[in-house]
N, C-alpha and C positions, 0 to 999 in steps of 0.2 A: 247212833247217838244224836243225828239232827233230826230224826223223828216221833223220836219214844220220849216220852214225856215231855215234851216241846208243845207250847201250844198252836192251835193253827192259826196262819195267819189274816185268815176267811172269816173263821171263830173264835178270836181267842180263848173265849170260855172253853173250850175244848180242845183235850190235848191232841195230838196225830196220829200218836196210836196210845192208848190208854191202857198199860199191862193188866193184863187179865182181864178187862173188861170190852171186847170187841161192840158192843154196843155202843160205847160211849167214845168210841173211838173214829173220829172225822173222818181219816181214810177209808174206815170200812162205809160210812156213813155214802162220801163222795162214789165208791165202787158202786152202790146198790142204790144210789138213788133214793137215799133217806131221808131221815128228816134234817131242818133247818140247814143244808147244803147253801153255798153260795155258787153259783155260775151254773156252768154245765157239770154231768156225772164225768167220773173219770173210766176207760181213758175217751182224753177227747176226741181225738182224731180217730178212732173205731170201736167198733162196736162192743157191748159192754164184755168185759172179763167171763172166760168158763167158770161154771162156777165152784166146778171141785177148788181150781185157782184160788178163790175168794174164801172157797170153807176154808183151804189149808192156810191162809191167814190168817182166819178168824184163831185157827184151833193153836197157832200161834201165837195169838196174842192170847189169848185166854189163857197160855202156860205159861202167860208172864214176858213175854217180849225177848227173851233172854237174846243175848249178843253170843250166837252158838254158831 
């Protein structure tokens, strides 16, 4: 609940995670090194995420974020 639908606080225009739309969703954004990011990609301290990691997010938030 304090990232789904919450906006960021880097971007507000953009929520944290965006349900069903992993595009427009800042974390996935900050993971890959996308567009309009502020600061560094995440995570900071090492090297970027595997990225099966990253798909199984994305394909999470695409199904909607649900709290499962």
């Amino acid at each position: 609940t304090s990232i789904v639908n919450v906006a960021s606080s880097q971007r507000p225009a953009l929520m944290r995670i965006m349900p069903g739309d992993p595009a427009s969703s800042y974390l996935v954004r900050k993971l890959e090194a996308g567009p309009d990011i502020v600061g560094s990609i995440m995570p900071v301290a090492s090297s970027q995420l595997d990225p099966a990691l990253i798909k199984m997010l994305k394909d999470w938030i695409a199904d909607g974020a649900k709290n499962n």
